[in-house]
C-alpha positions as CSV (number, residue, x, y, z in Angstrom):
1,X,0.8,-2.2,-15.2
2,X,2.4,0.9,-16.2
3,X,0.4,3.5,-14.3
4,X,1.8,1.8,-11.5
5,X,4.7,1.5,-11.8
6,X,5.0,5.0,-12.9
7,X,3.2,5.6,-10.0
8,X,5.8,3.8,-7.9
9,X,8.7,5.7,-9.5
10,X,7.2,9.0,-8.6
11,X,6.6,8.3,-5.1
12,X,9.9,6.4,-5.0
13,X,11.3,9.8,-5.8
14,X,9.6,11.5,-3.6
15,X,10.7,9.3,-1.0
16,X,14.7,9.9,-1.9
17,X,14.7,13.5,-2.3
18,X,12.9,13.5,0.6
19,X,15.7,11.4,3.1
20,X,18.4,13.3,1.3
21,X,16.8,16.5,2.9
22,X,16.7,14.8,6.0
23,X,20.0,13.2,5.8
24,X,21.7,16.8,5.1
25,X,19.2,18.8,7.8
26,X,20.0,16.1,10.9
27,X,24.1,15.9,9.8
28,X,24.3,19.3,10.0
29,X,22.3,19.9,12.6
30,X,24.9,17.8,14.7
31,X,27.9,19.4,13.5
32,X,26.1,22.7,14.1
33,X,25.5,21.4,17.8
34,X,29.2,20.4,18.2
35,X,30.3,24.1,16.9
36,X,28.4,26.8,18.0
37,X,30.0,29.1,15.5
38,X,29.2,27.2,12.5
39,X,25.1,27.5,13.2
40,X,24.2,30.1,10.5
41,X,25.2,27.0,8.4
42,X,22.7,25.2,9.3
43,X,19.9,24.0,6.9
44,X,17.0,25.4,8.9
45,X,16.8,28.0,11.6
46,X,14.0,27.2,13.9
47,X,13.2,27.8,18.0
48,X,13.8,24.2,18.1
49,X,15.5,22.5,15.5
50,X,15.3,18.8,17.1
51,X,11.7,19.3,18.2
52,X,11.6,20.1,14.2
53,X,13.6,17.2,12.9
54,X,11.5,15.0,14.7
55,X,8.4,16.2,13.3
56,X,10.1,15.3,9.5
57,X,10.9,12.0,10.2
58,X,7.7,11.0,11.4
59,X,6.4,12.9,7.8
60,X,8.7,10.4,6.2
61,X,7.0,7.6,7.7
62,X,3.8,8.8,6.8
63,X,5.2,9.4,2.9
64,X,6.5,5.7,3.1
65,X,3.0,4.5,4.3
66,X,1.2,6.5,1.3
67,X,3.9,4.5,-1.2
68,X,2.8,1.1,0.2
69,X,-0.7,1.7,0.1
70,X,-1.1,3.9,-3.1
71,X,1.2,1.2,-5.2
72,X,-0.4,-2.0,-3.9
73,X,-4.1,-0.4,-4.4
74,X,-3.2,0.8,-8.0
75,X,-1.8,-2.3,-9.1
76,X,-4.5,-4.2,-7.9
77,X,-7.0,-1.4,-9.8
78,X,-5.3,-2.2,-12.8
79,X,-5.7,-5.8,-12.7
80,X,-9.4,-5.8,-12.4
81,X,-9.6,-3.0,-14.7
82,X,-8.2,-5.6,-17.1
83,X,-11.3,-7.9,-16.2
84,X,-13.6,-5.1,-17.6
85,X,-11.7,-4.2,-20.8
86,X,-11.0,-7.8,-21.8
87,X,-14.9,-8.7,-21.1
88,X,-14.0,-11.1,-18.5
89,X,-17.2,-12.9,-17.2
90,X,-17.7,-15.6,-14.0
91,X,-17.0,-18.4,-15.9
92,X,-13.9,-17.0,-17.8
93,X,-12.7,-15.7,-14.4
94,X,-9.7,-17.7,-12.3
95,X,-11.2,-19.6,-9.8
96,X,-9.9,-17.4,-7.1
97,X,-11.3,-14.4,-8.8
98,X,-14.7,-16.1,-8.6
99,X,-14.4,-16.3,-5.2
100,X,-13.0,-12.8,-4.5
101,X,-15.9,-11.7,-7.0
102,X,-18.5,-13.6,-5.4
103,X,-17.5,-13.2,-1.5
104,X,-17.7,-9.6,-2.0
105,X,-21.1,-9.5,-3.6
106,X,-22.7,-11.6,-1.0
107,X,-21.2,-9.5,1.4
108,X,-22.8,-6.0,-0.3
109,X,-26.5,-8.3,0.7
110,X,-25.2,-8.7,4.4
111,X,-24.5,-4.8,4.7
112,X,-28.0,-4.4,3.8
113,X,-30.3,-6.0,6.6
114,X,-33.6,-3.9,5.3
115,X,-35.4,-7.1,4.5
116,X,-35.8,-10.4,2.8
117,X,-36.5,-8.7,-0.4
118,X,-33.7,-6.7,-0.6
119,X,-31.3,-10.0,0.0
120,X,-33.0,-12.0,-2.4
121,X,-32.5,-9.0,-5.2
122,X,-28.7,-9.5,-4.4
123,X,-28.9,-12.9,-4.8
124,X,-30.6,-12.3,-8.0
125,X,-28.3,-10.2,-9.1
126,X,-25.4,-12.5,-8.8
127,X,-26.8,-15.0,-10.5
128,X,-27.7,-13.1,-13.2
129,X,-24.7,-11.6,-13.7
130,X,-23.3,-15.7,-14.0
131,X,-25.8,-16.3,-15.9
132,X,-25.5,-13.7,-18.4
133,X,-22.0,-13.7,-19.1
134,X,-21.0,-10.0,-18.7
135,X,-17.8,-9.1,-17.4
136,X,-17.4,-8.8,-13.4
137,X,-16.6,-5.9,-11.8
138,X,-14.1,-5.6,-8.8
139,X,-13.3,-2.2,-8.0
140,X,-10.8,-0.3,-4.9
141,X,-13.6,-1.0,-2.7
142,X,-13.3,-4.6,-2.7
143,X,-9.4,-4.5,-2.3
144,X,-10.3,-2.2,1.1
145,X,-12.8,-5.2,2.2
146,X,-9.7,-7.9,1.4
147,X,-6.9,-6.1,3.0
148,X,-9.4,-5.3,6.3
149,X,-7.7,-1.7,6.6
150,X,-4.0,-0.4,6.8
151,X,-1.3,-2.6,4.8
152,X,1.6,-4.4,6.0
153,X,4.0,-7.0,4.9
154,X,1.8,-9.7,6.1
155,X,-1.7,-8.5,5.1
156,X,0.3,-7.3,1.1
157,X,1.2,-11.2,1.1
158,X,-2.1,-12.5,2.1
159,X,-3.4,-10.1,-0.8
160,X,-1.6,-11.4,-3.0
161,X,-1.9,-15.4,-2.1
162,X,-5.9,-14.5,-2.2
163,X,-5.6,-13.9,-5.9
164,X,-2.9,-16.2,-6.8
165,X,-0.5,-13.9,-7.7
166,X,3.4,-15.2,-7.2
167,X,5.2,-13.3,-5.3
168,X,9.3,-13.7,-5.3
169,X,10.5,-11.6,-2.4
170,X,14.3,-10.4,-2.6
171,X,14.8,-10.3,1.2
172,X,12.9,-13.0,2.6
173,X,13.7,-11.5,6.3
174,X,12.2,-10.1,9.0
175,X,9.6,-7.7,8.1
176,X,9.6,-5.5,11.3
177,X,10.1,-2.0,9.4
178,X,7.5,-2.4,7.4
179,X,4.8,-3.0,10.4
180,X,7.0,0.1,12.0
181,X,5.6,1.8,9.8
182,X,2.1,1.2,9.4
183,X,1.7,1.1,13.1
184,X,3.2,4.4,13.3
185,X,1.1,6.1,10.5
186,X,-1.4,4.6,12.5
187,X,-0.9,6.5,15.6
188,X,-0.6,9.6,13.6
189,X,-3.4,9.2,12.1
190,X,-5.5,8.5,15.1
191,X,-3.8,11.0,16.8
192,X,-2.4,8.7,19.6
193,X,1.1,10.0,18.9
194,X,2.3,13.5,18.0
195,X,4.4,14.4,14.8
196,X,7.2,15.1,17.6
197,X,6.9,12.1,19.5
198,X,6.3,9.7,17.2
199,X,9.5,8.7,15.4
200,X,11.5,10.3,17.9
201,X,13.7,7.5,18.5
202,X,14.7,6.3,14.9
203,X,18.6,7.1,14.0
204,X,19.4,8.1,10.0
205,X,20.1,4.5,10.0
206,X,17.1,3.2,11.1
207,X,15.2,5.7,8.2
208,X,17.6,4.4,5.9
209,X,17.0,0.4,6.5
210,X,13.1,1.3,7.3
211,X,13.3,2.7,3.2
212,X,15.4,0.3,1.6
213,X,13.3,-2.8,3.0
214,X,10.4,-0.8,1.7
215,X,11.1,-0.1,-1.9
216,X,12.6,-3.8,-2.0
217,X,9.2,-4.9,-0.7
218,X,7.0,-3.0,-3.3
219,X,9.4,-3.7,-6.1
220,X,8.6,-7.5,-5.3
221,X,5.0,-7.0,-5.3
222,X,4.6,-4.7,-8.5
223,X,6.7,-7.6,-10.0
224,X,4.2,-10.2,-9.2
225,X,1.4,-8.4,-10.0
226,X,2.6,-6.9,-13.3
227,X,3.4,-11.1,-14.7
228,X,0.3,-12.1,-13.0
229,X,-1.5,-9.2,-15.0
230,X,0.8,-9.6,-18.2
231,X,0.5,-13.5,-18.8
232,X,-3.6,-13.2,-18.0
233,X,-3.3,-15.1,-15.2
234,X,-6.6,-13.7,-14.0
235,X,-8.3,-16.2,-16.6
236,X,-9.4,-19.9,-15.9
237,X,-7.0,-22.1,-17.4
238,X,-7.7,-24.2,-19.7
């Protein structure tokens, strides 16, 4: 699992120099509020500095977002990379990678409503593919298909539970910030809220908890994964 936890670190970087920035821009930007003739110390020097500070905390929920998504995705990548390079077939599988394999292939046939012929090429194709012995193939695709869009705390968990992979959380409490903000990218994204509306309300303190319960989060989950992926758990046992 190094690529993603390399991954992780980069972003997790990313992520700090990023709230230091903001930390600096929105303290000084109070001061600079309370005394007028300190301004030209400010950090930035825009028409509308709050309208602008808003804008780079709802970036920093949208760089948080990327984090969850790009870590959990890589990590499960690597994992079923392992199933290819370690010649992994159906019946050497775990039994809840058969069925993660085999849900997702049946599901390729239901996509495809052409005609009978088509289906029962599918069908084939699975069975030959058991039949044969040759390593399965999962790919990012079928990780989109499993976590049925954005991520969350709850859907990450489920992910995880659906391949059997442990996961030991270090804060087992509420999860609210994380949902913050996938619902928030969300909007963004959809363009249901503006980059100056949307995290208009959240203090330093708020960014600060909304990070920390992140990282922690990941962390947990790259964990799992990485034992799951370092002890082979991906194969039956025998």
């Amino acid at each position: 699992m190094q690529a993603t936890k390399a991954l992780y670190d980069n972003r997790k970087d990313e992520i700090e120099f990023y709230f230091q920035i903001l930390h600096d821009v929105m303290n000084r930007n109070t001061n600079d509020l309370e005394r007028e003739e300190n301004r030209q110390r400010s950090l930035i020097q825009t028409s509308d500095n709050n309208r602008f500070i808003r804008m780079l905390k709802s970036n920093y929920l949208v760089m948080l977002y990327n984090l969850i998504e790009s870590c959990v995705k890589s990590g499960f990548e690597e994992i079923y990379e392992a199933l290819t390079t370690k010649n992994i077939s159906y019946v050497q599988a775990s039994l809840a990678l058969r069925d993660i394999w085999s849900n997702y292939e049946i599901s390729k046939a239901e996509r495809n409503t052409a005609s009978e012929d088509t289906y029962g090429n599918r069908v084939k194709s699975i069975l030959d593919t058991v039949i044969s012995n040759v390593p399965i193939v999962l790919s990012k695709k079928s990780i989109e298909r499993l976590a049925g869009g954005t991520l969350d705390a709850r859907s990450i968990r489920e992910l995880l539970t659906k391949h059997e992979i442990a996961f030991a959380e270090t804060n087992s409490g509420e999860k609210h910030r994380i949902l913050t903000v996938k619902n928030k990218r969300n909007s963004l994204a959809h363009g249901e809220e503006s980059f100056g509306d949307a995290a208009r309300d959240l203090t330093l303190e708020d960014l600060r908890n909304i990070k920390n319960e992140v990282l922690l989060f990941i962390e947990d989950a790259i964990n799992g994964m990485d034992l799951y992926y370092n002890n082979e758990q991906y194969r039956i046992i025998e």
